[in-house]
C-alpha positions, 0 to 999 in steps of 0.5 A: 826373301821377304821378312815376316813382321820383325816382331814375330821373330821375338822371344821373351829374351828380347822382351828382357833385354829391353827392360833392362836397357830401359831402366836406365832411362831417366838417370842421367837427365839433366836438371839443368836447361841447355842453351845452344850456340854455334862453333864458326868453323862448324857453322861454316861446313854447315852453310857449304852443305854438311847436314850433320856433324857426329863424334866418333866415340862412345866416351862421355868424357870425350863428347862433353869436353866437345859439346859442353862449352860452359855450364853455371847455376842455372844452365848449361852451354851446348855446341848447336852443330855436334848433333849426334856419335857413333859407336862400333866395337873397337870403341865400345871396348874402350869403355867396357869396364864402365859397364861392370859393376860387381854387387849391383843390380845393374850389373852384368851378371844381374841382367845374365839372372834376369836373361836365364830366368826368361830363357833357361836354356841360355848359352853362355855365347848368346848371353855375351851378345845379348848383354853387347845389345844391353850396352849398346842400347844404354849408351844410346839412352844415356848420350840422347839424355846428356846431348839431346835435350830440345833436340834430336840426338843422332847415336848408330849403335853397331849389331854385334858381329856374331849375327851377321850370318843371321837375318833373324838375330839382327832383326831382333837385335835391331829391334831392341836398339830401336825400340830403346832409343827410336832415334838410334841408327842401327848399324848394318855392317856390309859383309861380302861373305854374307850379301844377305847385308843387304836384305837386312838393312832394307827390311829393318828400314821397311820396319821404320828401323834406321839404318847405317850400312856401314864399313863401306870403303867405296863409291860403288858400295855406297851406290849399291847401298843406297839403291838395294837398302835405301837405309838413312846413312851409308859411310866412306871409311877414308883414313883406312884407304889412305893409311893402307895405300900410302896416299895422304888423299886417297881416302878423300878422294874416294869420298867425293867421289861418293858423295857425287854419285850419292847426290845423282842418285838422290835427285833422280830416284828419291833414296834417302841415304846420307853418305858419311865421312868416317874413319878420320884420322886429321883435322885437315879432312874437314875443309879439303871434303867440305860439303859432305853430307855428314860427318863423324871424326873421333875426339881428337881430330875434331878437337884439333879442327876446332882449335886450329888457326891455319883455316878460317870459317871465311875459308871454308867453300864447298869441295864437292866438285873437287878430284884429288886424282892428280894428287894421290902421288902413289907411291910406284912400289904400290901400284906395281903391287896393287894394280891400277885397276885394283885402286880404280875400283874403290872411286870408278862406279861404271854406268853399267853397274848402277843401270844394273842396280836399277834394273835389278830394283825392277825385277818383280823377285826383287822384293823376295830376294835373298842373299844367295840370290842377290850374289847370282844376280851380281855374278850374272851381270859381271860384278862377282867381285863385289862379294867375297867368301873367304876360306878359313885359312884365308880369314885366318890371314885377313884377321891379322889386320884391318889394313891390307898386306900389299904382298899377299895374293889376296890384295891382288885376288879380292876387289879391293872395296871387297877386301877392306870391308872384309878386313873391317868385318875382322877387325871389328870381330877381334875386338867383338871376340875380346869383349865377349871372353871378358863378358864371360868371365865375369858371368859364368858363375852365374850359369 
């Protein structure tokens, strides 16, 4: 399906919460100049190939206490490699409180006032996501005026999860990111139960919307990413992998093996993805993948890169090459629950899969694809394990955890890429549902 103009989709409610996230432009300006020196450890990742290097976190404290190295009368001391942060909903939550106000007129219910008089027939659920869209852009605005200054601040600002069944919605709501912070990445989540994902991260980057196509736990997926979206960042969420199969260097090795296929594809085809190392859990992660495109490490395991002593920048040598596979030391109870080819699945990208990709980018429908036929072509061509619809019985087990549960049929019936990216999607929604009952609880008295 190709997209009309995304700005065609836009109502007044858009117009609204753009005003309102734009407001807060200009408050937190710093009125000091910033210097910039740089941090040898991370200088070091940088001269082995990193391009970017973000903090995982939607705090301020966090992100200062990492950036900020000294300040005194006339100007503040930045880190130079710390260029940008990420945000997702479990984070965003961490922070909420921040954005209620009671009494203000930058408060939650004062931007519900100014929705309702810009569409009347506002629901109290659409409002929740709308104010969600709010927040997020004021972040965005805020950290590319705390960090920014003199240079390019990189923030991915995730789409509420509740759009995700709807092309529409996401447009509008990328847009509103986009429109307040151009530099934002929005964050385009893969969902196998709507392979529509992929038609709304290409048409949002055809729009010169960046994209993150995010909670993605394989090589193929960051592969099918870069060839049907080409959206700027793709992610590898490797401390989930290795906590969940009980492998300290899972996660690791899948994404290197990403990142190969990344780079091979780069070269031959022009795409303009970046692959990131998310979902950090250890310091170590940093020089055992040295070479990754990207980085973004919540505060604590950066924190503790930057303050530990065992390896120095001199140590640090481009890992891009290097296979964990001889190192994962499964546990046999595991594999025998799990199945080889089920693991197989999250670092082997078959010849056969990206020649379908390839040849599927040629198609003349190609470009008025839609989900629904985006997921026949996979069926057609043998990898209708890469989408995934659960039942309601099925999710009610699936959102239970954001790890897979090794006795449950469901890990041995779903490709396993398909079923942690699932597990994400409902994680991410339990914490979306959350924040949304809080959102309107304080806002019903204004309906």
């Amino acid at each position: 399906m190709k997209t009309k103009n995304i700005t065609d989709y836009l109502t007044p409610l858009e117009n609204t919460a753009l005003e309102i996230i734009k407001r807060v432009r200009g408050k937190n300006r710093l009125k000091k100049a910033v210097r910039y020196i740089s941090h040898p450890l991370l200088q070091a990742l940088k001269k082995v190939g990193t391009i970017h290097i973000y903090v995982d976190t939607a705090d301020f404290n966090e992100l200062s206490d990492l950036i900020v190295f000294s300040e005194d009368q006339d100007q503040f001391v930045y880190n130079e490699e710390i260029d940008g942060n990420t945000t997702n909903q479990p984070l965003v939550a961490k922070i909420f409180e921040n954005f209620y106000r009671e009494g203000s007129q930058e408060s939650l219910e004062a931007w519900t006032k100014e929705l309702k008089k810009a569409t009347p027939s506002l629901s109290l659920s659409k409002a929740a996501s709308i104010l969600y869209t709010i927040i997020n852009g004021r972040i965005g605005i805020e950290a590319t005026e705390k960090y920014g200054v003199g240079r390019k601040w990189e923030i991915s600002l995730e789409l509420h999860t509740g759009l995700a069944a709807s092309m529409e919605e996401s447009f509008r709501a990328g847009w509103c990111l986009h429109a307040s912070n151009p530099n934002c990445f929005v964050k385009v989540p893969f969902t196998p139960h709507f392979p529509h994902c992929f038609v709304i991260a290409r048409e949002l980057e055809k729009a010169g919307i960046a994209v993150n196509f995010t909670a993605t736990f394989s090589a193929r997926q960051v592969v099918a990413a870069a060839l049907l979206a080409n959206p700027h960042r793709s992610n590898v969420f490797i401390g989930r992998l290795s906590q969940g199969l009980e492998s300290e260097l899972l996660g690791e090795h899948v994404v290197l093996e990403a990142q190969r296929q990344l780079r091979k594809i780069r070269s031959a085809y022009g795409v303009q993805t970046l692959n990131i190392v998310a979902s950090m859990r250890r310091w170590q992660t940093f020089p055992i993948t040295a070479g990754c495109d990207v980085y973004t490490a919540p505060y604590k395991a950066l924190k503790d890169f930057l303050e530990q002593k065992e390896v120095l920048p001199g140590n640090i040598t481009s890992q891009e090459q290097k296979s964990y596979l001889e190192e994962l030391h499964l546990k046999e109870e595991v594999l025998n629950k799990v199945g080889r080819k089920q693991l197989e699945r999250l670092f082997v990208v078959e010849p056969q899969f990206i020649e379908f990709l390839l040849e599927l980018r040629k198609t003349p429908e190609f470009e008025e694809i839609d989900g629904e036929g985006l997921q026949k072509k996979f069926d057609q061509a043998g990898f209708g394990d890469f989408f995934y619809a659960p039942s309601a019985l099925e999710w009610k087990e699936l959102r239970k955890s954001k790890l897979p549960d090794l006795n449950s049929t469901l890990t041995k019936n779903i490709a396993m890429d398909t079923l942690y990216s699932i597990l994400a999607f409902g994680d991410f929604s339990n914490f979306q549902e959350k924040m949304d009952a809080d959102i309107i609880k304080k806002i019903e008295k204004s309906f």
